[in-house]
KEKE-3310 file (N, C-alpha, C; in steps of 0.2 Angstrom, whole numbers, plus 5000, padded with zeros to 4 digits):
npx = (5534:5519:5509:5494:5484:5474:5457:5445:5438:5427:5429:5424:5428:5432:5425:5414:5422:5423:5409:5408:5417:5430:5440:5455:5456:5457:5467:5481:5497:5495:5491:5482:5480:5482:5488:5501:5504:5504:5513:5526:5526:5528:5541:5548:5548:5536:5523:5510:5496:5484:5468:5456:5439:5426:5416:5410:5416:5419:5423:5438:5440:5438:5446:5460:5461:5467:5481:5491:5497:5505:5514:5511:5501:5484:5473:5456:5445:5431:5423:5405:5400:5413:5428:5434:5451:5458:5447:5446:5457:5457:5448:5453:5461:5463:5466:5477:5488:5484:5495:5503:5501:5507:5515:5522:5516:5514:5505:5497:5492:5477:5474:5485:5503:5519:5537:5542:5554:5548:5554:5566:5559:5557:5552:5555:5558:5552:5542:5523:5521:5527:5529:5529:5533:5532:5535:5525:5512:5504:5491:5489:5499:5498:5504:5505:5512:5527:5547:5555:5569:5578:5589:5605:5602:5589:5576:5567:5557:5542:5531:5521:5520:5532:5543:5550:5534:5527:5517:5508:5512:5504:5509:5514:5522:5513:5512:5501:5498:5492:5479:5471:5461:5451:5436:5431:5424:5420:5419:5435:5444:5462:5472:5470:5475:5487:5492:5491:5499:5511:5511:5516:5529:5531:5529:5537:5547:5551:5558:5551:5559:5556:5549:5529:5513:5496:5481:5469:5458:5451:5459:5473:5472:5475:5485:5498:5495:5498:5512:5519:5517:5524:5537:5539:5539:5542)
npy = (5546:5540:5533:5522:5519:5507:5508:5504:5492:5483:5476:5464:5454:5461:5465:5468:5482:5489:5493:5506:5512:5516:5502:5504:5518:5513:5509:5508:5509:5521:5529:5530:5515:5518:5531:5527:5522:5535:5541:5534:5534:5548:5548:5542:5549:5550:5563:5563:5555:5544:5540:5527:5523:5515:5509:5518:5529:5543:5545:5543:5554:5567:5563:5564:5573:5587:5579:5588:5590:5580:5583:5580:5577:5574:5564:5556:5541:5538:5526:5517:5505:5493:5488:5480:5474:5473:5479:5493:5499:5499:5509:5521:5523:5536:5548:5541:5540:5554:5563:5557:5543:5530:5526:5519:5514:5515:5504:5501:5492:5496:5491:5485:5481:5489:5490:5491:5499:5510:5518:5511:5502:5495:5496:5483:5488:5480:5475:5470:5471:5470:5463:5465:5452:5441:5431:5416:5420:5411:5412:5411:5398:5393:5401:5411:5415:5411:5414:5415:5411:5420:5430:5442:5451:5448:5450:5443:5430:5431:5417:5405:5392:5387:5384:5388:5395:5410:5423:5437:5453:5464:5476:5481:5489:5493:5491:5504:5497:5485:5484:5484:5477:5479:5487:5503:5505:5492:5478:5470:5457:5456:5445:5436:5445:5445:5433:5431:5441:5432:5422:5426:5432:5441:5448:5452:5449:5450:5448:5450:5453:5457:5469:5466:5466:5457:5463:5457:5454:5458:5454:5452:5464:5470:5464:5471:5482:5482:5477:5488:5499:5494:5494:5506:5509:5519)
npz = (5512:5516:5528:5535:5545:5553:5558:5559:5563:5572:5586:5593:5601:5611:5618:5635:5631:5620:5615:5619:5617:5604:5597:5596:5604:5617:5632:5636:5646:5650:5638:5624:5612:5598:5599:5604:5591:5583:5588:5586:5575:5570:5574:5569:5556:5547:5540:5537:5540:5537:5543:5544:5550:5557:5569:5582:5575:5576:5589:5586:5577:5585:5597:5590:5581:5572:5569:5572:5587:5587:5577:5564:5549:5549:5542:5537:5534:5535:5535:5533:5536:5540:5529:5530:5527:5515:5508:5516:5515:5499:5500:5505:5495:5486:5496:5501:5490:5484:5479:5472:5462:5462:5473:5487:5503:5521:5530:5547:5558:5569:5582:5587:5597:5595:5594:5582:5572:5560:5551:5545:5538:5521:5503:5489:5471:5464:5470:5475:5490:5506:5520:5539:5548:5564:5578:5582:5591:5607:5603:5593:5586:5573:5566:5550:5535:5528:5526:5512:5503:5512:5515:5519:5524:5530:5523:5512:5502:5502:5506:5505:5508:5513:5527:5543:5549:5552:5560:5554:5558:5556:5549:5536:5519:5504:5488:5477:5467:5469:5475:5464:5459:5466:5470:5474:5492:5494:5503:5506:5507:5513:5511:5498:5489:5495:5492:5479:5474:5480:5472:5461:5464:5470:5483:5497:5513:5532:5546:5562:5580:5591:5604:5601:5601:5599:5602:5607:5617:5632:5641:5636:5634:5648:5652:5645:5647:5663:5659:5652:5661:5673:5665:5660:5648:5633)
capx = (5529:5512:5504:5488:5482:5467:5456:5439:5436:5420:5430:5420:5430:5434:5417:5409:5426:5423:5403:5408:5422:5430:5447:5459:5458:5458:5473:5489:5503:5494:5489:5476:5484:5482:5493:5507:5506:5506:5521:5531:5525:5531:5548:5551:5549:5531:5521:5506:5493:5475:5466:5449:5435:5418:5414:5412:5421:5418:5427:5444:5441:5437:5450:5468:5460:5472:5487:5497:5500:5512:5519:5507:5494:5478:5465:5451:5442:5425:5416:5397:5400:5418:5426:5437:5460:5459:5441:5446:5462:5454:5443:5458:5468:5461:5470:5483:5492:5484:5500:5508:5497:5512:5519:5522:5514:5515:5499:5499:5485:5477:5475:5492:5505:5525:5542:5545:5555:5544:5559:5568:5554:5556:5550:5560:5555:5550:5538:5519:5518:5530:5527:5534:5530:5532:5535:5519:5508:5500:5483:5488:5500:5500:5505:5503:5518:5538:5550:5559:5576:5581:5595:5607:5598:5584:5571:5566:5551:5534:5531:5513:5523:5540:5545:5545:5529:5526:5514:5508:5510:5498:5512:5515:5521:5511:5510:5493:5495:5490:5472:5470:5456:5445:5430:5433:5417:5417:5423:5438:5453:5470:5475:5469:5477:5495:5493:5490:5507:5516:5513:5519:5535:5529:5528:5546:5545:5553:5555:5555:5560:5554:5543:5524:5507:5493:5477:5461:5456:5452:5467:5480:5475:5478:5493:5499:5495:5501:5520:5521:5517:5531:5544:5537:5539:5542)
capy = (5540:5542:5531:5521:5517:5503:5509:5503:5488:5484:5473:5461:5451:5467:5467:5476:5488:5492:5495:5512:5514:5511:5497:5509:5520:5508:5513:5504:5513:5528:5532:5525:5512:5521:5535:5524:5521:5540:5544:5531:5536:5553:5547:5537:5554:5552:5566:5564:5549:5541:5533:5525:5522:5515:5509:5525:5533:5551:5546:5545:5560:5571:5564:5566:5580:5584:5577:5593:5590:5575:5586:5574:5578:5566:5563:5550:5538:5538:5520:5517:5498:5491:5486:5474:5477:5478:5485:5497:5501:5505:5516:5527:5525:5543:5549:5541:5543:5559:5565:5551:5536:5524:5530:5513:5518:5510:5501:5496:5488:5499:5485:5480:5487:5486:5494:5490:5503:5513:5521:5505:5498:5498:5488:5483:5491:5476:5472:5474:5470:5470:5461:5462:5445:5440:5423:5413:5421:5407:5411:5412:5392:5389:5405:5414:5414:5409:5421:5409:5412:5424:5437:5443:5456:5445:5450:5436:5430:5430:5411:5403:5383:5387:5383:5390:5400:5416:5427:5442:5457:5469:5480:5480:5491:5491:5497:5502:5491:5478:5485:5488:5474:5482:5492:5507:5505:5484:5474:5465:5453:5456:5440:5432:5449:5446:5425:5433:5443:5430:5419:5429:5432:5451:5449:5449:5450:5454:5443:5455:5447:5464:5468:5464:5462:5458:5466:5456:5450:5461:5450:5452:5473:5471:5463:5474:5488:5480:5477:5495:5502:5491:5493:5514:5509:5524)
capz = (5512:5518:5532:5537:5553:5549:5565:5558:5565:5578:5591:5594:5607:5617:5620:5632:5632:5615:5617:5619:5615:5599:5600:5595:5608:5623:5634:5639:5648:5651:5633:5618:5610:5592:5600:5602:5584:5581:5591:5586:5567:5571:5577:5562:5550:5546:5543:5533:5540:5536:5546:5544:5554:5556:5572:5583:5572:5577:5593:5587:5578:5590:5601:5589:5579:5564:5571:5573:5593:5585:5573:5560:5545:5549:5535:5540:5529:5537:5532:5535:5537:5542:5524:5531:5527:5509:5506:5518:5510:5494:5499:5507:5490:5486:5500:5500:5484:5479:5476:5466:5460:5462:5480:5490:5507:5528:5533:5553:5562:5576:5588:5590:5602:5593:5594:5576:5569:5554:5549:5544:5533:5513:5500:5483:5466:5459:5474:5478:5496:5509:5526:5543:5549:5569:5580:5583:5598:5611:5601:5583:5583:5568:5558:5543:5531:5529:5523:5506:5500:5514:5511:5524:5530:5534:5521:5507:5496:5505:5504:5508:5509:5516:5534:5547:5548:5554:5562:5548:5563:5554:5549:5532:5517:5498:5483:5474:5462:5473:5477:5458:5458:5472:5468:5481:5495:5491:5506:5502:5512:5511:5510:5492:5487:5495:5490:5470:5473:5480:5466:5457:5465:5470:5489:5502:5520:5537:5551:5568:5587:5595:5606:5597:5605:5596:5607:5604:5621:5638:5647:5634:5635:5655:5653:5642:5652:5666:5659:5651:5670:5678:5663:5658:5639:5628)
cpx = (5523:5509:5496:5489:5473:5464:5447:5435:5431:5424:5428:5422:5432:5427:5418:5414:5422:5416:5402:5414:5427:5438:5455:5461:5456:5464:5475:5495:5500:5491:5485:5483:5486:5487:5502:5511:5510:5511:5528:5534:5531:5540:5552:5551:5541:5527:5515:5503:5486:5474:5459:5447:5428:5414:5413:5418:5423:5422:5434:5447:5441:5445:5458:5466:5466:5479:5491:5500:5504:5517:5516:5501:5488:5473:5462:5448:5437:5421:5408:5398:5408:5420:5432:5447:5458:5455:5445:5454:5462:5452:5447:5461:5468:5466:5477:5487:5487:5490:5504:5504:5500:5515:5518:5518:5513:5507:5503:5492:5485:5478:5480:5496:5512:5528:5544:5546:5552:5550:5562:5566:5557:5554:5553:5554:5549:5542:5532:5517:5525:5530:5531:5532:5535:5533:5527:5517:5507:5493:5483:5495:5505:5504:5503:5505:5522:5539:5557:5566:5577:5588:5598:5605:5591:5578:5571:5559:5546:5532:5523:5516:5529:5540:5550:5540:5528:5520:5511:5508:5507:5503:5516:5518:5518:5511:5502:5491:5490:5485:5468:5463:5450:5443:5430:5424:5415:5420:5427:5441:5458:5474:5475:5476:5484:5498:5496:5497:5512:5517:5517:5527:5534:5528:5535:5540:5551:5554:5557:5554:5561:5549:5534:5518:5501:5486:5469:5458:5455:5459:5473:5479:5475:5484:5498:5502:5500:5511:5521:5522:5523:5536:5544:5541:5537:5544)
cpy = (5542:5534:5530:5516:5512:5502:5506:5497:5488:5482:5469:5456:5453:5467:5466:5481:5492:5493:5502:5516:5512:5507:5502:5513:5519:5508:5506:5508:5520:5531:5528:5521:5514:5527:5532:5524:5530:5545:5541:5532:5544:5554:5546:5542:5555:5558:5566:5555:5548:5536:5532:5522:5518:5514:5514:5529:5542:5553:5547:5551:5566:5569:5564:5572:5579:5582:5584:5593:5583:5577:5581:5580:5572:5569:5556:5548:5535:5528:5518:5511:5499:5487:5480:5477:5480:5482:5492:5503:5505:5509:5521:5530:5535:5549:5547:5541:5548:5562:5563:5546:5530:5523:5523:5518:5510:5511:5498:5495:5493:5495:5480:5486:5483:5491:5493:5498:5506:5516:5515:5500:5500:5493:5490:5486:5484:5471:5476:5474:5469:5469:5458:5456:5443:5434:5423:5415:5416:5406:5411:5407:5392:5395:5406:5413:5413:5416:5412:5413:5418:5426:5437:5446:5454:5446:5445:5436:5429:5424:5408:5394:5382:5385:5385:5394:5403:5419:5433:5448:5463:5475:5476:5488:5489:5495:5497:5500:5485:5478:5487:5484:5475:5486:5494:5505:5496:5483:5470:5461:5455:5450:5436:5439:5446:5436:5425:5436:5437:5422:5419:5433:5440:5452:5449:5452:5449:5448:5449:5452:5452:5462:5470:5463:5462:5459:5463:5455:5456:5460:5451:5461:5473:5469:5466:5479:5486:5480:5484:5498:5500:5493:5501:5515:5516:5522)
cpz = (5517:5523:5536:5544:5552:5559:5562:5561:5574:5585:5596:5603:5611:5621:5628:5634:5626:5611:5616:5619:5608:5600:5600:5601:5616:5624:5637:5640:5646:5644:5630:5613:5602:5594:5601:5595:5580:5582:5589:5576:5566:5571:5571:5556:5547:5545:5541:5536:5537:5541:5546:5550:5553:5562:5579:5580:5573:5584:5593:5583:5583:5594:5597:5584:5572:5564:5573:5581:5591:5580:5564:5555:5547:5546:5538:5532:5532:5533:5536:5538:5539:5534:5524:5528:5519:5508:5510:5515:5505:5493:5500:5502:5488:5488:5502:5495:5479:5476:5471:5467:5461:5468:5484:5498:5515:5529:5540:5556:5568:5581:5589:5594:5599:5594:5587:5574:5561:5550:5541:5539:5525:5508:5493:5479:5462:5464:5475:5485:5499:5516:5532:5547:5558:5573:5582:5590:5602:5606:5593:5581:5578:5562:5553:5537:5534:5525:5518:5504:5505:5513:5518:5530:5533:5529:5514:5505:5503:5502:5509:5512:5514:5523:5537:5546:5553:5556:5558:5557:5562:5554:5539:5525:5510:5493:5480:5470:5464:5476:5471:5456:5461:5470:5474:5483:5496:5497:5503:5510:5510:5506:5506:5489:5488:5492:5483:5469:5475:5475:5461:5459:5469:5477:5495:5509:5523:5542:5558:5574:5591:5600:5602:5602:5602:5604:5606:5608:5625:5642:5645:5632:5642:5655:5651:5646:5660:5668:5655:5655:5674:5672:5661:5653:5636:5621)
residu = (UNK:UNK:UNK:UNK:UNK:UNK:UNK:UNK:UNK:UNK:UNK:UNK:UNK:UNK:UNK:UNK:UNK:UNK:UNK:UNK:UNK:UNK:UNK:UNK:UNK:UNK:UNK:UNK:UNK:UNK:UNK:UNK:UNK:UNK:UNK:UNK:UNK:UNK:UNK:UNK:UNK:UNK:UNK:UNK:UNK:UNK:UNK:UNK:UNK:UNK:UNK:UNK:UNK:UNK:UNK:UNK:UNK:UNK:UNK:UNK:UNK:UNK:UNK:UNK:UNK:UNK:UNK:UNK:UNK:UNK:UNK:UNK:UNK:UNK:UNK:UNK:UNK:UNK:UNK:UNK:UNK:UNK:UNK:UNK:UNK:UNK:UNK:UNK:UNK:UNK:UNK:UNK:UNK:UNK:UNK:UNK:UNK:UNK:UNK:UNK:UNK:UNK:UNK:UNK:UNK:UNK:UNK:UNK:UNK:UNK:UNK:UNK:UNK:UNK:UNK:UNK:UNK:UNK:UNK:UNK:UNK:UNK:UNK:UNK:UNK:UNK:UNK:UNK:UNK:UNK:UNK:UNK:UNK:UNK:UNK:UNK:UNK:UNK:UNK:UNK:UNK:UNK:UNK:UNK:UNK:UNK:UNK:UNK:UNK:UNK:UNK:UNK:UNK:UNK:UNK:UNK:UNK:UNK:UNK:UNK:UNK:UNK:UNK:UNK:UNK:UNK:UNK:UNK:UNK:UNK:UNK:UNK:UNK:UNK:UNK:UNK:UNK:UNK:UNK:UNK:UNK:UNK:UNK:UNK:UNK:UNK:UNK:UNK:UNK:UNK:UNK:UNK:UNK:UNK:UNK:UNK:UNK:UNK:UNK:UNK:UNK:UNK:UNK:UNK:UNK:UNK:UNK:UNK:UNK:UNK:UNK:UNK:UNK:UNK:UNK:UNK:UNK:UNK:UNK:UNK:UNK:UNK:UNK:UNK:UNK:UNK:UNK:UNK:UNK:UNK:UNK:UNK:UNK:UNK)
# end
């Protein structure tokens, strides 16, 4: 299974770290927080990513090259503008199931910081989304989704109504079916996309009680930094 890393985003509320820097590789615990993801990717069996770009995009080429110091392949998906989770999806599909057109495949959001096992992930035959879903942050309340008719193992229907609601933690797998409506280059959203699956029954999900950080602010990447320093998280 093949891996995307969604680094293209401007970082608007990073601002003025991410001026000059792009969000992705803004450091916590000694490293860029996109390397995190490609260590812990690597751990998990991973060997083949993409990752797109738009806002200094040239920086996080330059700085992980072709992945081989993680034992990694990395292909980039260059965008002119930012096309937003799914537009930017789309455009990658290319790249990511050139080998098989039907190949489910791990999306993770660069700007978050988790220990969620990659390994551990799978999504049903009968599904095109599959979402790890998080407790409600201070800054994000109200939630995203429920997780409906949960199973033993914790995973259940991707529910928009159910209770309790959840956090989406930008850690997802999908199939290509599920971007079949997006004209590659279009800005799309995710989220009409995984609402149209889960009408349809087509959507399960995950709940994980790990550690999770979502990175939007200046303060919540000093604190970050901060507790990885005192606790020297690998």
């Amino acid at each position: 299974m093949k891996a995307m890393i969604l680094a293209a985003g401007r970082g608007e509320r990073m601002r003025p770290l991410t001026d000059h820097t792009p969000k992705p590789l803004l450091k916590v615990g000694g490293q860029s927080l996109i390397v995190w993801h490609l260590q812990r990717l690597a751990q998990a069996g991973f060997k083949q990513i993409v990752i797109n770009h738009a806002h200094l995009g040239s920086q996080i080429e330059l700085a992980l090259g072709n992945g081989a110091q993680w034992g990694l392949s990395i292909q980039y998906s260059p965008e002119q503008t930012a096309l937003e989770t799914a537009g930017g999806i789309a455009y990658a599909m290319h790249l990511l199931c050139k080998e098989d057109a039907d190949a489910p495949f791990l999306v993770v959001n660069g700007d978050i910081f988790t220990e969620i096992d990659f390994a551990q992930l799978s999504i049903a035959e009968n599904k095109l989304a599959h979402l790890v879903l998080v407790n409600n942050p201070p800054q994000h309340p109200a939630g995203d989704f429920a997780i409906a008719d949960q199973l033993l193992n914790g995973i259940g229907v991707l529910s928009d109504s159910a209770q309790p609601r959840y956090t989406f933690s930008g850690v997802g797998l999908y199939r290509p079916a599920l971007f079949a409506s997006i004209t590659a280059g279009h800005s799309a959203k995710l989220a009409p996309l995984l609402r149209d699956a889960m009408a349809r029954k087509q959507a399960s999900a995950q709940h994980y009680t790990g550690i999770w950080h979502d990175i939007g602010t200046p303060q919540r990447l000093n604190e970050l930094d901060e507790w990885l320093n005192q606790h020297a998280c690998k």
